[in-house]
C-alpha positions as CSV (number, residue, x, y, z in Angstrom):
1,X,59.7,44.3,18.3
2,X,59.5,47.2,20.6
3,X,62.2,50.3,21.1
4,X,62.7,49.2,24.6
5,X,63.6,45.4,23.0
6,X,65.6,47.1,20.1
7,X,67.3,49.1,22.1
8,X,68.2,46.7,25.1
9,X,70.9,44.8,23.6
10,X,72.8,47.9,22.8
11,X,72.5,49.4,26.0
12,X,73.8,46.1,27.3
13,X,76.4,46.3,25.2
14,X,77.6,49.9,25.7
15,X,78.0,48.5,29.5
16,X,79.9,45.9,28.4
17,X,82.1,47.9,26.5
18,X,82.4,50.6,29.2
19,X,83.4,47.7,31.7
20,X,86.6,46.3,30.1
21,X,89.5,48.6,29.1
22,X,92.2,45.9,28.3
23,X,93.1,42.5,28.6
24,X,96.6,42.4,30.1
25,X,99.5,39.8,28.9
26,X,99.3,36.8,31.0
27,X,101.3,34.0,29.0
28,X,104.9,33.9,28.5
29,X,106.5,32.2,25.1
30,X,109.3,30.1,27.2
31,X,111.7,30.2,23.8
32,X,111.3,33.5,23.2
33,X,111.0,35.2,26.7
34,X,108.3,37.5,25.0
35,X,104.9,38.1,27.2
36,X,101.7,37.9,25.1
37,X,97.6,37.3,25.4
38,X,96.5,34.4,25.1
39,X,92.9,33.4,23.0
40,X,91.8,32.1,26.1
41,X,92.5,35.1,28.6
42,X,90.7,37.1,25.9
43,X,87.6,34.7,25.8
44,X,88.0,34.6,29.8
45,X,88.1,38.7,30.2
46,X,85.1,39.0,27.5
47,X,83.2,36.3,28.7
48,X,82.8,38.6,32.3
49,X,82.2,41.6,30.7
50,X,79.2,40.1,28.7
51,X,78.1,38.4,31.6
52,X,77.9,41.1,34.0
53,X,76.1,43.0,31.5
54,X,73.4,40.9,31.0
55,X,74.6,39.1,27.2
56,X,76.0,35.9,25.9
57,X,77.8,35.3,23.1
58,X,78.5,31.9,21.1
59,X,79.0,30.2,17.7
60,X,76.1,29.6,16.0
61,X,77.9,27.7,13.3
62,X,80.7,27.0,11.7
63,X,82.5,25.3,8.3
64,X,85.0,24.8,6.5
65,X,85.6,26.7,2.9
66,X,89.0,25.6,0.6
67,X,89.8,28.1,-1.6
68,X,92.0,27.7,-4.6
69,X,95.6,28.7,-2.1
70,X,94.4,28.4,1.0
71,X,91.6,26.6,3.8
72,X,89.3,29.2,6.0
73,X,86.8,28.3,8.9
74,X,83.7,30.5,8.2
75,X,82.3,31.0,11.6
76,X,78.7,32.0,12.5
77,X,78.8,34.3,15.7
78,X,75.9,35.6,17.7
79,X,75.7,38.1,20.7
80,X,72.3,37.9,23.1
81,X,70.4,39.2,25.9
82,X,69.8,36.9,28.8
83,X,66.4,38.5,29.9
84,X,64.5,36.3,27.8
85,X,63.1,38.8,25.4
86,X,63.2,36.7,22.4
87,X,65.9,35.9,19.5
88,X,65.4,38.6,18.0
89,X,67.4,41.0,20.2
90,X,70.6,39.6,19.2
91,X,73.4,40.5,16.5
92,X,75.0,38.2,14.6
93,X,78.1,38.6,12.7
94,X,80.1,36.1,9.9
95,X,83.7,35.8,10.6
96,X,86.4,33.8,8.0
97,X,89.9,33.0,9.7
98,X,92.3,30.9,7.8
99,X,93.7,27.4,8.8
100,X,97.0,27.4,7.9
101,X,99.1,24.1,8.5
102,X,102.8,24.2,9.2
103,X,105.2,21.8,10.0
104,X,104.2,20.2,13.3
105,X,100.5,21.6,12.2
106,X,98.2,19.4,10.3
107,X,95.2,20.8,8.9
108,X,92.8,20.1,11.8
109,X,95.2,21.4,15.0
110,X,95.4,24.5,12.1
111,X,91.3,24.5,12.4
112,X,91.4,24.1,15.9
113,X,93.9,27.2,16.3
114,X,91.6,28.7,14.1
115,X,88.2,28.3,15.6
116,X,89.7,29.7,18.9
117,X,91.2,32.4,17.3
118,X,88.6,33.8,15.6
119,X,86.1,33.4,18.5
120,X,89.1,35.9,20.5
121,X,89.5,38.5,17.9
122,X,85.5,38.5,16.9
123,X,85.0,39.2,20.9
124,X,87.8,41.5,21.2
125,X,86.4,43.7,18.2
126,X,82.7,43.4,19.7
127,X,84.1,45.1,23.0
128,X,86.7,47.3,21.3
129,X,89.4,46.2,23.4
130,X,93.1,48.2,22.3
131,X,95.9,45.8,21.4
132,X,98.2,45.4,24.1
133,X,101.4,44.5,21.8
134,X,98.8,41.9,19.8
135,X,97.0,38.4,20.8
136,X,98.7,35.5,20.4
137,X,99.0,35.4,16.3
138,X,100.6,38.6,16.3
139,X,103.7,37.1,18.7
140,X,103.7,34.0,16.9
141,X,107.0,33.1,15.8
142,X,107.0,32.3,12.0
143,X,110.9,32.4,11.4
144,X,110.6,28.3,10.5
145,X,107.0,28.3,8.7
146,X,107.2,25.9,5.9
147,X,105.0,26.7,3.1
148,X,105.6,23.6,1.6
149,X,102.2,22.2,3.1
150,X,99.9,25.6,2.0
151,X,101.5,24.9,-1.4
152,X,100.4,21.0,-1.6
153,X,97.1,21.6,-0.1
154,X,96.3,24.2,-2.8
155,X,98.1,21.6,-5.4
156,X,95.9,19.0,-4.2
157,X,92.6,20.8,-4.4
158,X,93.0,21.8,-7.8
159,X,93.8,18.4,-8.9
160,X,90.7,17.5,-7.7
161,X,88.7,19.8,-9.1
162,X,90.0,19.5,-12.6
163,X,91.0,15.5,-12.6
164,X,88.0,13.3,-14.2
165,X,86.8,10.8,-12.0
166,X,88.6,8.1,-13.9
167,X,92.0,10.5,-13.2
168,X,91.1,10.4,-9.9
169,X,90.2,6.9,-9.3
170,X,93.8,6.0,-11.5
171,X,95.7,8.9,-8.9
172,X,94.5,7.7,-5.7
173,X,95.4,4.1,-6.3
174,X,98.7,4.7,-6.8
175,X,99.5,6.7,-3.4
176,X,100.6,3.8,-1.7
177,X,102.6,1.5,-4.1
178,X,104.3,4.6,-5.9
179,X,104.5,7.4,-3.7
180,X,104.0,5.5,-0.2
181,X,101.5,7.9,1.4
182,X,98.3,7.8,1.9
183,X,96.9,11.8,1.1
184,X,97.5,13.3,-1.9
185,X,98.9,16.7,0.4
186,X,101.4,14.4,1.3
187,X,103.2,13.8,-2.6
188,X,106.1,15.6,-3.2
189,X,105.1,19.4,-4.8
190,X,107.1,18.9,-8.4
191,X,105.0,15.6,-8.7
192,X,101.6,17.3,-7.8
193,X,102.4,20.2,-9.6
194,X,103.0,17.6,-12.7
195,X,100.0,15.7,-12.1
196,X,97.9,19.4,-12.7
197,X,99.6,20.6,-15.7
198,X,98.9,16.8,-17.2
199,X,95.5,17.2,-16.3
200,X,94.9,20.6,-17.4
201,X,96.5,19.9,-21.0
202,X,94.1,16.7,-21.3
203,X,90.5,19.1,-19.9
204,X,88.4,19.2,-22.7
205,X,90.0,16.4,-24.6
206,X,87.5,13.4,-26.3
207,X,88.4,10.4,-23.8
């Protein structure tokens, strides 16, 4: 690669950066009368500034990862010249965001959320754009955020990873005649929490 090809997609993105100041607050939260920015005014504002600047940016990938409490989208993110000069005058960057379910949210309008997020605050940080009072997570009203969900997610998981396959089978066939559901997320948090510490105690037993 040549100086003038190492050095073109910074240049490009010095522009870029010198182009855009702020994104201003354009949505309104109806309940709570509070103005905000929106993922998608972000994405819109630092989609132009790329543009005009000669660079495109887009997800190269992205998956999901559970973790023993929680669920995160790990998002591959890449930033690129238009001119043609080749793949290799681009940055990339990883990005994890969690997924976090609530009442009203199941787990894939939480990966949705999350995938647009995360696309917005990777952008904002690639064009140093100041907070203007936060993006739309920071206003987000949390007062009635059940954890209940989080907790039976993580519950769940666990289960699964520690339950034998015969524990399993025996678990998942009695969702719907004892518990009447049909995801183990969705049985009650004392029973899950039961189920583990049953399963735990018999790990490592002779069967």
């Amino acid at each position: 690669m040549t100086k003038e090809k190492k050095a073109s997609i910074w240049v490009a993105l010095h522009k870029a950066q010198q182009s855009v100041t702020a994104v201003g607050k354009g949505s309104k939260n109806d309940y709570h009368g509070y103005s905000y920015t929106s993922a998608e005014e972000m994405l819109t504002a630092c989609r132009k500034a790329l543009h005009e600047n000669g660079l495109v940016a887009y997800r190269l990938s992205w998956k999901l990862v559970q973790l023993e409490t929680s669920t995160v989208v790990l998002s591959h993110f890449c930033v690129a010249t238009t001119d043609g000069s080749g793949e290799e005058d681009s940055l990339t960057a990883h990005v994890e965001y969690p997924a976090i379910p609530g009442n009203g949210r199941p787990l894939d309008k939480a990966v949705s959320a999350a995938l647009t997020t995360s696309f917005s605050y990777w952008l904002r940080d690639l064009l140093m754009l100041p907070r203007l009072d936060g993006v739309e997570v920071d206003n987000r009203d949390d007062t009635k955020y059940n954890h209940e969900a989080t907790e039976a997610l993580s519950l769940a998981y666990r289960i699964r990873e520690n339950a034998t396959d015969e524990q399993l089978q025996k678990i998942e066939a009695s969702l719907r005649p004892k518990y009447k559901v049909d995801s183990l997320t969705e049985v009650p948090r004392g029973t899950l929490k039961a189920m583990l510490e049953k399963i735990e105690k018999t790990k490592g037993e002779p069967s």
